[in-house]
C-alpha positions as CSV (number, residue, x, y, z in Angstrom):
1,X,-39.0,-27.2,1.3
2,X,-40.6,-28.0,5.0
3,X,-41.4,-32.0,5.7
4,X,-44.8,-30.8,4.6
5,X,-43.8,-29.8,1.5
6,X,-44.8,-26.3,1.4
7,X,-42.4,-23.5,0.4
8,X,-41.4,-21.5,3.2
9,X,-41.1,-18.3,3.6
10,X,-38.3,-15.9,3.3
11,X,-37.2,-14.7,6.5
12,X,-34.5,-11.7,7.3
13,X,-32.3,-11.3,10.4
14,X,-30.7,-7.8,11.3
15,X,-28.1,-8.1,14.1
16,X,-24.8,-6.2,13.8
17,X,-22.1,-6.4,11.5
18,X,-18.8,-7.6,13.6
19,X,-16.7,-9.0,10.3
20,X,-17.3,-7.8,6.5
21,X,-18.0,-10.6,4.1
22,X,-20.3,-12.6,2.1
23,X,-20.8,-16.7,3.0
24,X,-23.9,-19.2,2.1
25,X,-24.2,-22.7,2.8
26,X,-25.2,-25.5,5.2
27,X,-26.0,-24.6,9.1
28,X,-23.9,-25.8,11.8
29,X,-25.2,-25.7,15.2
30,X,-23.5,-25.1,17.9
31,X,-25.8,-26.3,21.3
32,X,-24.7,-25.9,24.4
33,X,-24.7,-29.4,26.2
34,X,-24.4,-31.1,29.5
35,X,-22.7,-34.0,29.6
36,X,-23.8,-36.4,32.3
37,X,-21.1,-37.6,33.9
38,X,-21.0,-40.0,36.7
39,X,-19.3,-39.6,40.0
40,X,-17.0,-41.6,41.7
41,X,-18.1,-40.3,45.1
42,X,-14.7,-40.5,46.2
43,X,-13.3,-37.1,47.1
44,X,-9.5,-37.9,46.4
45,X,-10.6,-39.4,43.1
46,X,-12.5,-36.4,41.9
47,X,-10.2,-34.2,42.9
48,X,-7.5,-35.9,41.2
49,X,-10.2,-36.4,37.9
50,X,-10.5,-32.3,38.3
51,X,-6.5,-31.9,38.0
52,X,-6.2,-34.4,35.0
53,X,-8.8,-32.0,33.3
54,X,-7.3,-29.2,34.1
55,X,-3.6,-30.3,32.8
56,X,-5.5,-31.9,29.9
57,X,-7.1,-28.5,29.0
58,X,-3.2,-26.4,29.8
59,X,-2.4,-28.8,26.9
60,X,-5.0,-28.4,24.2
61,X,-4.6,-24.8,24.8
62,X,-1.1,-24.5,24.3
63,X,-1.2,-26.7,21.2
64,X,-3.4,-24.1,19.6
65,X,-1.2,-21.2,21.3
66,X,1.9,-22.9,19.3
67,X,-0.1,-22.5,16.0
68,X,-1.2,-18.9,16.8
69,X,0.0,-15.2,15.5
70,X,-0.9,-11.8,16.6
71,X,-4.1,-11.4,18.6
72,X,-5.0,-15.3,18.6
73,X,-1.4,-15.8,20.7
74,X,-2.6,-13.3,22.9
75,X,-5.8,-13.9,24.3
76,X,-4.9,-17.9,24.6
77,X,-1.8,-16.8,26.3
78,X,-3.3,-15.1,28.7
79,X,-6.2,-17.8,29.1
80,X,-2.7,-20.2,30.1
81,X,-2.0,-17.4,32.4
82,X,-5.5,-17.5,34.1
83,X,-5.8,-21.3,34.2
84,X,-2.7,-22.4,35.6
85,X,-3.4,-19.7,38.3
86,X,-4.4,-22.1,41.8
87,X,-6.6,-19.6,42.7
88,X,-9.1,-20.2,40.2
89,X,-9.5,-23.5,40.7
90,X,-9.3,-23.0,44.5
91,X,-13.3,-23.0,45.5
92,X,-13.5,-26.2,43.2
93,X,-11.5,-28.3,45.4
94,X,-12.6,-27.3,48.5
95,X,-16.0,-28.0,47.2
96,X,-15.1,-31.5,45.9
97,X,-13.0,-32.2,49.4
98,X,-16.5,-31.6,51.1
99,X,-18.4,-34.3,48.7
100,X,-19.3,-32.6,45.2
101,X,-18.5,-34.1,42.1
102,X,-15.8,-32.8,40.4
103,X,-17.9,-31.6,37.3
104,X,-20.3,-30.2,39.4
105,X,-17.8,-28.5,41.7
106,X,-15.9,-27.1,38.5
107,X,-18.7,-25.7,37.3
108,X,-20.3,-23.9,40.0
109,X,-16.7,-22.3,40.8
110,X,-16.5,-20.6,37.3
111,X,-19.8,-20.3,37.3
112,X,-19.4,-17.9,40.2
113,X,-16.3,-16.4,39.1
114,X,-18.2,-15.8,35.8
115,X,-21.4,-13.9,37.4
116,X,-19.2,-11.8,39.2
117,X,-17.0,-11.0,36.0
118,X,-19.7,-10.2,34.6
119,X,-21.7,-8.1,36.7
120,X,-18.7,-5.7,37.9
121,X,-17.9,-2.5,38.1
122,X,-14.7,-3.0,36.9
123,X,-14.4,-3.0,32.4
124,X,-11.5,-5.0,32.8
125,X,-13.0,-8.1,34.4
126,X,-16.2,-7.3,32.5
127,X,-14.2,-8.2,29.7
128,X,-12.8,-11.5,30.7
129,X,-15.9,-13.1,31.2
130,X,-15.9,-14.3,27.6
131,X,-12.2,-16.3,28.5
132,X,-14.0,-17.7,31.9
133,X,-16.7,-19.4,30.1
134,X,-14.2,-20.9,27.4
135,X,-11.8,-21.7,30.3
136,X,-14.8,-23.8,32.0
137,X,-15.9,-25.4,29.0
138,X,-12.5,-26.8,28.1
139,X,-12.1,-27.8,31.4
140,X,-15.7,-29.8,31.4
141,X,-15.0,-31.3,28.3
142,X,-11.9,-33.0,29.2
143,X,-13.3,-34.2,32.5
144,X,-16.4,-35.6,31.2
145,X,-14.4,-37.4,28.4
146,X,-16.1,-35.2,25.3
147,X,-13.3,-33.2,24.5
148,X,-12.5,-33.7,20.6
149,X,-11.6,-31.3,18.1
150,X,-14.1,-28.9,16.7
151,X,-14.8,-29.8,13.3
152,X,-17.5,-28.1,10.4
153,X,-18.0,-29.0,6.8
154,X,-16.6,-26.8,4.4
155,X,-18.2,-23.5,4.0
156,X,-20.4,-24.2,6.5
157,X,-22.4,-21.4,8.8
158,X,-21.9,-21.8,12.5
159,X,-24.8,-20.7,14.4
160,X,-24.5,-20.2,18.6
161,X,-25.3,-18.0,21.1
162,X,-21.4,-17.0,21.7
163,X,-18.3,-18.8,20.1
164,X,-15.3,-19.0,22.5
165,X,-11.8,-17.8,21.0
166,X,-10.4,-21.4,21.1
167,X,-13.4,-23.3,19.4
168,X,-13.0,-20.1,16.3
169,X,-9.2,-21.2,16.1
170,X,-9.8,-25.0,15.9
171,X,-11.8,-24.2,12.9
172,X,-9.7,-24.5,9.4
173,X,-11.2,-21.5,7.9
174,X,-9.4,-21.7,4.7
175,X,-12.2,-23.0,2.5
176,X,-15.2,-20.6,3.6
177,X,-17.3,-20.1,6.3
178,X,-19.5,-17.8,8.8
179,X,-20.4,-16.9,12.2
180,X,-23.8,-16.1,13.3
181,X,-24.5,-15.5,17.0
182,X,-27.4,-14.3,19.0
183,X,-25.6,-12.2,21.0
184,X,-21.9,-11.6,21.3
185,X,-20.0,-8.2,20.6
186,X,-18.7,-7.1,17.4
187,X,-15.5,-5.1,19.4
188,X,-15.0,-8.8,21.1
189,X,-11.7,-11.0,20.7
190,X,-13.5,-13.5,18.3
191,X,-14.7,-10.7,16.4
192,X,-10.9,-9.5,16.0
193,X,-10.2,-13.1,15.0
194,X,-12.4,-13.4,12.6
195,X,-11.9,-10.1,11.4
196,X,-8.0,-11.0,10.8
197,X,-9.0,-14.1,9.1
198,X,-11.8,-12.5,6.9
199,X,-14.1,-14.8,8.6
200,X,-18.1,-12.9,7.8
201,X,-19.5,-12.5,11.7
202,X,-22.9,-11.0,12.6
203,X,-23.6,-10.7,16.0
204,X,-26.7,-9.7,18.4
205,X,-28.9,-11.7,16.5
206,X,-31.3,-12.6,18.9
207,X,-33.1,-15.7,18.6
208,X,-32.1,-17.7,15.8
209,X,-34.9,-19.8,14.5
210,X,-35.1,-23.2,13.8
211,X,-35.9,-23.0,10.1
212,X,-32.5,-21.3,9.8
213,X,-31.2,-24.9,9.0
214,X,-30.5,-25.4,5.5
215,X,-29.1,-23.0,2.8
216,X,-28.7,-19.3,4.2
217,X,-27.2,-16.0,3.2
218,X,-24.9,-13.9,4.8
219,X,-24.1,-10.7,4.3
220,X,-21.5,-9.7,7.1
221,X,-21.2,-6.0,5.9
222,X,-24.8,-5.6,6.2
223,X,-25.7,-7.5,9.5
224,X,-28.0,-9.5,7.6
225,X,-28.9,-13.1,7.4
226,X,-31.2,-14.1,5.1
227,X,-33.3,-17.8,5.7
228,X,-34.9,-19.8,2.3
229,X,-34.0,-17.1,-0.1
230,X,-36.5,-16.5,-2.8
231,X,-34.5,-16.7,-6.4
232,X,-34.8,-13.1,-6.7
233,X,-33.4,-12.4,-3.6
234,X,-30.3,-15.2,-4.1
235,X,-29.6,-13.5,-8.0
236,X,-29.1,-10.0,-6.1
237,X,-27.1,-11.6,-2.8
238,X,-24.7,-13.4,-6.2
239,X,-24.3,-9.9,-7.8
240,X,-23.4,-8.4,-4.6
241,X,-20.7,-11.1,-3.5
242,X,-19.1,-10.8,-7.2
243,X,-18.7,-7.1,-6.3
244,X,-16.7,-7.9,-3.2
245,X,-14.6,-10.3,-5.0
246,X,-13.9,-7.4,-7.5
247,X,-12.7,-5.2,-4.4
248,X,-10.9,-8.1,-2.9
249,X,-9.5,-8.3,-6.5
250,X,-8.6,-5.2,-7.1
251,X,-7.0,-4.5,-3.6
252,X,-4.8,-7.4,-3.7
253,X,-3.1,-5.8,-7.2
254,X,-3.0,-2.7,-4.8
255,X,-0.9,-4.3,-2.2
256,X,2.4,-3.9,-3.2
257,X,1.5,0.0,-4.7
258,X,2.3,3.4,-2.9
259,X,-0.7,4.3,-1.6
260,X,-2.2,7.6,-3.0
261,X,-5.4,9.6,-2.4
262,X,-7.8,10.2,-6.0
263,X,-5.6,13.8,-6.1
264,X,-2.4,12.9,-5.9
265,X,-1.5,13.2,-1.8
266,X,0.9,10.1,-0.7
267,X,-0.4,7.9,2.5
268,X,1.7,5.9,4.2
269,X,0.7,2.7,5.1
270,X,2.4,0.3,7.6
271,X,1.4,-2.7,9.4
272,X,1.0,-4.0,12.8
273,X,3.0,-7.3,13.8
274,X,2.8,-9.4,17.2
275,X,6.1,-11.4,16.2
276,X,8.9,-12.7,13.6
277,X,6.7,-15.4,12.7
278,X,3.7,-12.7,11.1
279,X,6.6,-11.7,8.6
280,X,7.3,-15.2,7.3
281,X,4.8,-15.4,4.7
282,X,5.2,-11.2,4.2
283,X,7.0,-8.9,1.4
284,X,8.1,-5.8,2.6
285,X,7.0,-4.3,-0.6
286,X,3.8,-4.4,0.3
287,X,4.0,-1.7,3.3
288,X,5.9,1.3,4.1
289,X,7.5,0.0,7.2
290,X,6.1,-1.9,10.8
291,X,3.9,0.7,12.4
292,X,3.6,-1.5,15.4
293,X,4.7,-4.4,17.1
294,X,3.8,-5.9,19.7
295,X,6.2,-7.2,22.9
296,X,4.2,-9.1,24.5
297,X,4.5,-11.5,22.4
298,X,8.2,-11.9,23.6
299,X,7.1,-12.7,26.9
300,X,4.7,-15.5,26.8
301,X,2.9,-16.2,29.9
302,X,5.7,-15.6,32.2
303,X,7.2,-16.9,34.7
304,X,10.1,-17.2,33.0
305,X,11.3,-13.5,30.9
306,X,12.8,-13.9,28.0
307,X,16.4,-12.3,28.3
308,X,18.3,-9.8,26.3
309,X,19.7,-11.7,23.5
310,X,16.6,-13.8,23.1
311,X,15.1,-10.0,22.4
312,X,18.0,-8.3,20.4
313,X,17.8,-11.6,17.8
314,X,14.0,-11.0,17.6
315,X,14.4,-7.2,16.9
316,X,17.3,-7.5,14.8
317,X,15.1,-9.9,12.5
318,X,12.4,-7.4,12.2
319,X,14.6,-4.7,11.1
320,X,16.6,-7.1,8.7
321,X,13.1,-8.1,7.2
322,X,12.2,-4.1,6.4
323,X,15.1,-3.4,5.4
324,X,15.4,0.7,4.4
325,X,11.7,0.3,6.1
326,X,11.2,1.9,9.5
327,X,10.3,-0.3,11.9
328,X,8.8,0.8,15.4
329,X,8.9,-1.4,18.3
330,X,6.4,-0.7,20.9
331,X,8.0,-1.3,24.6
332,X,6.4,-4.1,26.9
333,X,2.9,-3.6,27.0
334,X,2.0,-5.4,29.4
335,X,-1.2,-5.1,32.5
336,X,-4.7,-4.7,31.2
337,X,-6.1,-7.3,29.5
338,X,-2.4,-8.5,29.0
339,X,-1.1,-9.8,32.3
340,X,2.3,-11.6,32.5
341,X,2.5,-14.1,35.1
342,X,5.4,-12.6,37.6
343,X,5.4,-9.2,36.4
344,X,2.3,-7.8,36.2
345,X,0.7,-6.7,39.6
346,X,-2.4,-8.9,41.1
347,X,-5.4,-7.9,42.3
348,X,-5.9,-4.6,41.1
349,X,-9.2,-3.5,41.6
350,X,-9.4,-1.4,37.8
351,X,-6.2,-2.9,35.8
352,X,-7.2,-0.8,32.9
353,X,-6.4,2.1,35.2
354,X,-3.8,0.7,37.0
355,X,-0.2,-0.5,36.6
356,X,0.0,-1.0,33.2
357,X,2.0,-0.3,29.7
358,X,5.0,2.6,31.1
359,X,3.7,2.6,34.5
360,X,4.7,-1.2,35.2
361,X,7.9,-0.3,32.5
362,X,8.9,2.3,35.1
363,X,8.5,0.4,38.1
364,X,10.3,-2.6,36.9
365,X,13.3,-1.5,36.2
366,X,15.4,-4.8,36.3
367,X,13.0,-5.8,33.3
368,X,12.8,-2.6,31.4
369,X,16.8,-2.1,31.5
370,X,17.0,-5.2,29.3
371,X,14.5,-5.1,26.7
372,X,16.1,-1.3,26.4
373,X,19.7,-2.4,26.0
374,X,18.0,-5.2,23.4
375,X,16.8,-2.3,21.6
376,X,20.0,-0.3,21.4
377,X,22.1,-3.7,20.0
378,X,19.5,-4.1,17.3
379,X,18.8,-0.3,16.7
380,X,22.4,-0.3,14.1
381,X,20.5,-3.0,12.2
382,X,18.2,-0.8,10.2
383,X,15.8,2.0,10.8
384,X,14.2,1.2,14.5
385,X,11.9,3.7,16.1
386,X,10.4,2.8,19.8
387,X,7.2,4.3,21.0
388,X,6.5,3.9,25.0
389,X,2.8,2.8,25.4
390,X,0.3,4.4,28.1
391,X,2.4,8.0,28.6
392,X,0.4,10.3,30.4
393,X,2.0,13.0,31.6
394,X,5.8,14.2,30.3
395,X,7.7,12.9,33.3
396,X,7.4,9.6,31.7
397,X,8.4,9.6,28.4
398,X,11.4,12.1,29.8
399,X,12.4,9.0,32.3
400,X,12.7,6.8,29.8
401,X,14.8,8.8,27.2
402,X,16.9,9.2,30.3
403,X,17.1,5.4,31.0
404,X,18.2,4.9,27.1
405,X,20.8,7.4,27.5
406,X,22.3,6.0,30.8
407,X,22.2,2.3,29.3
408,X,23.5,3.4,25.6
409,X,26.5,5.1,27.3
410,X,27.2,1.8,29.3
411,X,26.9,-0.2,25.9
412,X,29.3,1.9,24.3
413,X,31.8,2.0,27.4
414,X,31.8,-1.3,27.0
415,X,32.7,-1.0,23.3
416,X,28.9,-3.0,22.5
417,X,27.8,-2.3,19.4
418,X,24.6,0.1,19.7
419,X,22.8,3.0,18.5
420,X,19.8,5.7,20.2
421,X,16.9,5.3,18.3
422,X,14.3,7.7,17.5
423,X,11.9,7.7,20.9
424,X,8.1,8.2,20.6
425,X,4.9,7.8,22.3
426,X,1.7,6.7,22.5
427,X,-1.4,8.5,22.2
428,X,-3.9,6.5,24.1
429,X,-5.2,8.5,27.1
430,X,-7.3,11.4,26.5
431,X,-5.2,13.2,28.8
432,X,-2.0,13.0,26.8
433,X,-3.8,14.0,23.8
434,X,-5.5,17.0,25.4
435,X,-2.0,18.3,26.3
436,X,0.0,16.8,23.0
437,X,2.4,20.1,22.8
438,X,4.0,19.5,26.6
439,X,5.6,16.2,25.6
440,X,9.2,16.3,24.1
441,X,8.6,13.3,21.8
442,X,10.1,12.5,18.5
443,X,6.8,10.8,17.1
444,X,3.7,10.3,18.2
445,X,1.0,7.2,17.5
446,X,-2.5,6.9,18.0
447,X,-3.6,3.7,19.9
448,X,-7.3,4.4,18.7
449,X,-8.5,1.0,20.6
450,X,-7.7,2.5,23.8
451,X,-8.3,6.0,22.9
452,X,-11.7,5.1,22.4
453,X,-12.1,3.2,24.9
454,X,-11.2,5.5,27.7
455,X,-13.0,8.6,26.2
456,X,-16.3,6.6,25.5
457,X,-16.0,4.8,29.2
458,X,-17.1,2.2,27.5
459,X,-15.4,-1.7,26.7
460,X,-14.3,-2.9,23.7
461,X,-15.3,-6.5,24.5
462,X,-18.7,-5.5,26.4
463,X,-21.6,-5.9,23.6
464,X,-24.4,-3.9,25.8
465,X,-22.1,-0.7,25.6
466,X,-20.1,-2.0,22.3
467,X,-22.0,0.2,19.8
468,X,-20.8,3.4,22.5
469,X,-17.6,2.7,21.7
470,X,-17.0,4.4,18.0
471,X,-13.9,6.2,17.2
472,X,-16.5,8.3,14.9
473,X,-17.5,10.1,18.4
474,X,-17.3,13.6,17.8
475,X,-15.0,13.7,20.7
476,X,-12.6,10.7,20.0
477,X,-11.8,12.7,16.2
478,X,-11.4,16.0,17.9
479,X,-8.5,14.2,19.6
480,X,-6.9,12.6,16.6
481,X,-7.7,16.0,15.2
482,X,-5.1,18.0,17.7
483,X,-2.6,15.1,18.0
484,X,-2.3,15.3,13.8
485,X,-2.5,19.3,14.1
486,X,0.1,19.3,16.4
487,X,2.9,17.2,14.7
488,X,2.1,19.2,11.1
489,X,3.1,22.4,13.4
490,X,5.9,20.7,14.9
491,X,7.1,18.3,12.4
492,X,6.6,15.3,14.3
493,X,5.6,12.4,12.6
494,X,2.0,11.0,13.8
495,X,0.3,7.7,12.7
496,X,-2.4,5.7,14.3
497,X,-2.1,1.9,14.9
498,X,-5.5,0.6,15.9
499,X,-8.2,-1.2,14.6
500,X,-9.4,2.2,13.3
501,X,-6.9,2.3,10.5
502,X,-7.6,-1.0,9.0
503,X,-11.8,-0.4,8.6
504,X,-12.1,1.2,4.8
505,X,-15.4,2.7,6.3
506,X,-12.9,4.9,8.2
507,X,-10.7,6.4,6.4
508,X,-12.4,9.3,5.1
509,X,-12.7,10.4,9.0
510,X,-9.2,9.7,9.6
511,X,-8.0,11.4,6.6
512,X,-9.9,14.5,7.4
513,X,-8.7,14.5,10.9
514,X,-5.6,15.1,9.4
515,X,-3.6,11.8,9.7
516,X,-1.5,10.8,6.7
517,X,0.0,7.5,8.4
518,X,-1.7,4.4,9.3
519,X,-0.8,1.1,10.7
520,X,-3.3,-2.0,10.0
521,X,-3.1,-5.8,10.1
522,X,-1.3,-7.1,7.0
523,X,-4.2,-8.8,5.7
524,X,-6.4,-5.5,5.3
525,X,-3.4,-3.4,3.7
526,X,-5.1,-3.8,-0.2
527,X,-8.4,-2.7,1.0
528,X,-6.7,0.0,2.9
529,X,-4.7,1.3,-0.3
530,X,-8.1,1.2,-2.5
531,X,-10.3,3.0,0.3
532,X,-7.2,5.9,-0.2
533,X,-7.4,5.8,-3.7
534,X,-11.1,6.8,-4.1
535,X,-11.0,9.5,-1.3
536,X,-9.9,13.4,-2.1
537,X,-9.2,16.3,-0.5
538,X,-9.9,18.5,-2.7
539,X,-13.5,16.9,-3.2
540,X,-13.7,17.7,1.1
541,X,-12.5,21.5,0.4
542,X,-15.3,21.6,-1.9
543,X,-17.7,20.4,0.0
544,X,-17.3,22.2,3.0
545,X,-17.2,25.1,1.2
């Protein structure tokens, strides 16, 4: 009831679904504020207020980086990477040396930085703009003396026009929640955050109205919000949300089950790692093996690489952990949206099509040669398959089966205990997958995030051309549809490891593409496993004729 005391009425809000889920309760704002802060007017002072902030925010950063897994230790790595860079902060200083504030001077830096992030040609920076604006806001808080952690009540519905990755991670999300946002991108980082932490997310909203303020309902599946629900309207949102909880039910008794279409065909299903620590709380029962994991992880925020013990102990976990399971290890993907700080190249003018993934591999030889010889000490440690990231054209993958053979043949002359492990590739770049037969490769697996991405010519973290990019383009499943082809004919194995393979929407597509492998987070394996259950071939045969 309004402060008049007249029943308002109910109001719906369509944006776009980002994360599946069902939430209700209490609004939390979150309004965008500037903090007045009052100047010194002494240039050494505010320049040395400016650093404080800036080591203050390197810390609060890396305190949630020490807490963080997979994709959450990724994008605040590289957000440590960007910060500590001099360069950014650069135009601040000289601006404060000629008599700004250092708030002031901070802000119109970024501010610049962002605008021209955001406005380029280039996907890549495009993408980053999202980390720019958390980066400045961090660094704001802690120089105008507001920084504190971001707290909700329980269950409680933020509501903003974007959420930074570090403000979603300082939220405990274990007892409920929501995120509503009037713009935003449901392919964005928070979206993959909240996504892994079955967090309900709606984006492209719009404006949010006041009156949105008190009890709403969230349907995250449907894009829809729903503002003073009518009784009616609350019974059916209840019966849907105990549906849900049936599937979340009945996929969690699923998870440790072979996974197995309605007539009778076997599906493997793995999952996709970032480091030891994502198997800590895991039981290998529940998968058929690590489809993925990522090195990066390994590597931090440079400067310093980790070296080849450091790598073989990590590796030689995983495959302890899996046991009979296979476990493939993706070599250093790094460049991108995943820069290492004294390894990755600077100042390209399109990283996404630049050095990057094998490329940078092949060109850094003094780095690759150790994570290779890492792989070879842990490969007698259980089943390990490696799969080389961005291959485009034969050469590549042929120059690094080379470079294992060379450095295995060392190991063992040395008398170094190491086997060859089965070598496979990528599939990310349309390219490769147009001309799958020419590569000699012993596997293959789709990255469907970057498959997408570069046959749409559209970013996954760019919300006015988000909805563009869809694996269910025509053209993206005609090329999962001759990479699978191809390994039935040759007997390769083939599996695809992106976000694809974890959205129970999606598997029907991927199934009738032919794939009968797929990698997904840990947390979405159940609801994989029960989205294979109700789907059939035969019913497809049928009804195609």
């Amino acid at each position: 009831m309004n402060p008049m005391g007249m029943i308002m009425a109910e109001l719906r809000l369509a944006g776009r679904p980002a994360s599946p889920g069902f939430a209700s309760g209490p609004v939390v704002r979150l309004v965008e504020k500037k903090v007045h802060r009052v100047s010194s007017n002494d240039p050494a002072r505010e320049a040395d207020d400016l650093k404080k902030a800036i080591s203050d925010a390197l810390l609060s950063i890396s305190a949630l980086a020490d807490h963080a897994e997979g994709e959450a230790a990724e994008i605040l790595g590289f957000q440590l990477v960007m910060l500590e860079d001099d360069a950014l902060s650069e135009a601040a200083f000289q601006a404060i040396a000629s008599g700004l504030p250092a708030d002031q001077a901070w802000r119109e830096a970024l501010d610049v930085e962002i605008e021209i992030y955001c406005n380029g040609d280039d996907e890549y920076f495009r993408a980053r703009t999202a980390d720019l604006e958390d980066i400045r806001d961090t660094v704001l808080d802690h120089l105008n003396g507001s920084h504190a952690q971001f707290s909700v009540p329980p269950s409680a519905i933020i509501v903003a026009r974007d959420l930074a990755p570090s403000r979603f991670l300082s939220v405990d999300w274990s007892r409920g929640g929501a995120i509503l946002l009037s713009e935003g991108s449901p392919t964005s980082h928070v979206a993959m955050l909240a996504r892994a932490r079955r967090v309900p997310m709606i984006v492209g909203l719009g404006e949010i109205p006041d009156s949105a303020s008190s009890l709403i309902l969230v349907d995250g599946a449907l894009g829809q919000v729903i503002v003073s629900p009518q009784d009616e309207t609350r019974a059916e949102f209840l019966k849907r949300q105990s549906a849900d909880e049936e599937i979340a039910f009945k996929a969690t008794a699923l998870e440790a089950e072979d996974a197995v279409t309605k007539d009778g065909t076997r599906i493997s299903v793995l999952i996709n790692i970032a480091g030891v620590e994502d198997l800590d709380r895991l039981d290998p029962k529940i998968c058929d093996g690590i489809g993925l994991v990522r090195t990066e992880f390994l590597f931090g925020e440079g400067p310093v690489l980790p070296d080849e013990d450091t790598q073989y102990q990590a590796y030689r976990q995983m495959l302890e952990w899996a046991g009979a399971r296979p476990v493939t290890i993706r070599t250093l993907d790094a460049g991108g949206d995943k820069p290492i700080k004294g390894l990755t190249v600077d100042g390209e003018s399109n990283p996404f099509l630049g050095i990057r993934g094998v490329r940078l591999s092949l060109q850094r030889l003094d780095v690759f040669r150790v994570q290779i010889r890492a792989l070879l000490r842990a490969a007698p440690h259980g089943k390990l398959k490696v799969m080389v990231p961005m291959i485009t054209v034969p050469f590549e993958l042929d120059h690094v089966r080379a470079l294992f053979q060379g450095e295995y043949e060392a190991l063992k002359a040395r008398g170094v205990n190491a086997d060859m492990p089965v070598l496979g590739m990528m599939v990310e770049v349309p390219a490769a997958a147009l001309a799958v037969s020419h590569f000699k490769s012993d596997f293959f697996s789709i990255g469907s995030n970057d498959l997408v991405q570069y046959t749409t010519a559209a970013g996954r973290d760019i919300g006015a051309v988000a909805s563009l990019a869809d694996v269910r383009h025509p053209a993206v499943l005609k090329l999962i549809e001759l990479v699978a082809a191809h390994g039935e004919h040759s007997g390769c194995d083939v599996s695809l490891c992106g976000d694809a393979g974890g959205d129970p929407d999606l598997i029907p597509l991927l199934l009738e593409a032919g794939l009968r492998s797929l990698s997904v987070a840990p947390s979405l394996v159940g609801r994989v496993k029960l989205a294979i259950t109700h789907f059939s071939f035969e019913e497809v045969r049928t009804r195609h004729g």
